[in-house]
C-alpha positions as semicolon CSV with decimal commas, in nm:
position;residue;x (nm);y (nm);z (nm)
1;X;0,000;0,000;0,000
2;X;0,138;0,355;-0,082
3;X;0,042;0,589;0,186
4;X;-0,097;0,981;0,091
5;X;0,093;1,238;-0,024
6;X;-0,053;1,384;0,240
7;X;0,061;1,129;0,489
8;X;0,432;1,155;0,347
9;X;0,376;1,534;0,338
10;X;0,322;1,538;0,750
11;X;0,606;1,249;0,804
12;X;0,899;1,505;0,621
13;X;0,742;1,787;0,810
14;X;0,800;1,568;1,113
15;X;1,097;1,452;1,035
16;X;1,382;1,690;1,229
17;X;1,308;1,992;1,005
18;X;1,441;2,283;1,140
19;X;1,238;2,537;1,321
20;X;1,306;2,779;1,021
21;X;1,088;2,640;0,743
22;X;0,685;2,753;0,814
23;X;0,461;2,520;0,697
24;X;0,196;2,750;0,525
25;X;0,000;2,699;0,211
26;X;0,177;2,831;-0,015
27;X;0,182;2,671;-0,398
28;X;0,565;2,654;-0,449
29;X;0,558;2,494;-0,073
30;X;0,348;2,243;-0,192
31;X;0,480;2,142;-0,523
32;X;0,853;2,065;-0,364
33;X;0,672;1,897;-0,065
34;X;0,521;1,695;-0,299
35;X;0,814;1,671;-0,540
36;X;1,010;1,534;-0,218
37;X;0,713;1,318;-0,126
38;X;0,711;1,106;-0,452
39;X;1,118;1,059;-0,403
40;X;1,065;0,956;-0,097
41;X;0,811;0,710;-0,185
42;X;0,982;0,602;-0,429
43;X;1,330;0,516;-0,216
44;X;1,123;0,343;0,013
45;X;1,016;0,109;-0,224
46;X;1,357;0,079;-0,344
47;X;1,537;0,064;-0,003
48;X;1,758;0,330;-0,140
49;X;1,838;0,609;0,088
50;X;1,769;1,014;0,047
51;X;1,883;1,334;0,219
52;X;1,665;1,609;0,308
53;X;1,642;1,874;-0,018
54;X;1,767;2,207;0,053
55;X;1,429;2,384;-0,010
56;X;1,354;2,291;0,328
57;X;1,637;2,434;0,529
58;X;1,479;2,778;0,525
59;X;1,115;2,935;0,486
60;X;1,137;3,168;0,197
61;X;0,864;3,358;-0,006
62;X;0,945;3,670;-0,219
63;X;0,643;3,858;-0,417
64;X;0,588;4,208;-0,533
65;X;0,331;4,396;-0,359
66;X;0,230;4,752;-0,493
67;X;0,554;4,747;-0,710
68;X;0,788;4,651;-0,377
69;X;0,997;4,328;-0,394
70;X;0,893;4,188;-0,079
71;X;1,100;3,924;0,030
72;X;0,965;3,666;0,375
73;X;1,278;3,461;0,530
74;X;1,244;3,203;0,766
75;X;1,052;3,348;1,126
76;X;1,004;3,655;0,994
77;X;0,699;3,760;1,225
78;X;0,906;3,584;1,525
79;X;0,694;3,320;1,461
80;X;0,756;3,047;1,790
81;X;0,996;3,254;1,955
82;X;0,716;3,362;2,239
83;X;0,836;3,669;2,423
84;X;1,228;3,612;2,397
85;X;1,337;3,748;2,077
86;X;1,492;4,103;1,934
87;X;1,333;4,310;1,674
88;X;1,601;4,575;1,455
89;X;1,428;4,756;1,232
90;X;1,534;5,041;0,940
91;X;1,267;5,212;0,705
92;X;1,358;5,452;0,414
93;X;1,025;5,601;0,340
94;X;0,883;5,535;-0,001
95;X;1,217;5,335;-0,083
96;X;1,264;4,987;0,173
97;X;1,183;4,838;0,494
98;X;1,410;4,570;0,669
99;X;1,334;4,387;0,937
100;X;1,566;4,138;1,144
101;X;1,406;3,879;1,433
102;X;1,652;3,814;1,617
103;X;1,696;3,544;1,935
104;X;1,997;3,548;2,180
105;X;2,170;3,742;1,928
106;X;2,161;3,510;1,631
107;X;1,888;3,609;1,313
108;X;1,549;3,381;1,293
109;X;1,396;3,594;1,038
110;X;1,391;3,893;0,791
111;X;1,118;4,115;0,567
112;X;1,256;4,299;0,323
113;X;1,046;4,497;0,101
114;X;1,210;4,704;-0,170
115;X;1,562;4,705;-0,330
116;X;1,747;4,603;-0,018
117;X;1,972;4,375;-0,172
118;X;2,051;4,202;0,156
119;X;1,839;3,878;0,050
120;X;2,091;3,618;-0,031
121;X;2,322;3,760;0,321
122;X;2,006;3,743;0,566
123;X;1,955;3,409;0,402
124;X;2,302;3,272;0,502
125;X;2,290;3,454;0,845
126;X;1,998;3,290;0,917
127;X;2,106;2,949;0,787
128;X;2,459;3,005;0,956
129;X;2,335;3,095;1,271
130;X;2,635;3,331;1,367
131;X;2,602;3,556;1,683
132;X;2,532;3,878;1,561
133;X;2,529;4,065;1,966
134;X;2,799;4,244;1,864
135;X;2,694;4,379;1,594
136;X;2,384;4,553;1,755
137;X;2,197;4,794;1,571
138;X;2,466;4,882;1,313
139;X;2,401;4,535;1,165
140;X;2,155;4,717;0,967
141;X;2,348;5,073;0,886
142;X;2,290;5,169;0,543
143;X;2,646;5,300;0,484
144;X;2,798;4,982;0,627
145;X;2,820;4,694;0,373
146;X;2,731;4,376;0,503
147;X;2,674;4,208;0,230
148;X;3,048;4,228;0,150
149;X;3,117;4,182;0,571
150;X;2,906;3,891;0,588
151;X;2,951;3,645;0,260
């Protein structure tokens, strides 16, 4: 008997994931869940073995909204972090928004709207978990380039 998609679909979410990747229904969420459903399937009728695709390392959703890029990485609304967590924030009016969650000084999450440019840095931050305490509230200076600092 081959179980659901859906069945497989809750087992991988199950499965040691970590705390970074939001199940929520998005469409590209569920076409590599169930992309990585079938393969697993599959490998378990085959006895071969799999790793865990990279698409689920990190909850990440970018869309334009009223011409912004708008860019959603991992707990972005400090989603599970309860009370304990950091918010640094920098707006340029009419231009970008950033937004970094952080939680005993390493990032959780970032929204970006606009040309920030910091995407594919926030992403590894996130992914690296580095302690960022020292950084403080310059981590997100405009005239300091992280991008270059961090990658």
């Amino acid at each position: 008997m081959v179980p659901s998609l859906e069945q497989q679909s809750n087992t991988i979410a199950a499965g040691g994931l970590v705390s970074l990747l939001l199940k929520m229904r998005l469409w590209s969420q569920a076409r590599q869940m169930g992309a990585y459903a079938a393969k697993c399937m599959v490998v378990n009728d085959t006895g071969e073995e799999t790793s865990m695709d990279f698409c689920f390392e990190l909850f990440a959703h970018v869309t334009k909204f009223f011409g912004f890029k708008v860019v959603l990485l991992g707990n972005y609304n400090a989603q599970g972090l309860g009370n304990d967590y950091e918010l640094l924030v920098r707006c340029t009016p009419g231009q970008e928004y950033v937004k970094a969650v952080l939680q005993n000084g390493r990032m959780q999450g970032a929204i970006l709207i606009g040309e920030t440019d910091l995407e594919e840095t926030f992403e590894n931050l996130i992914l690296n978990q580095m302690d960022l305490s020292r950084y403080g509230e310059s981590l997100l200076d405009p005239n300091i380039d992280i991008e270059d600092y961090f990658d």
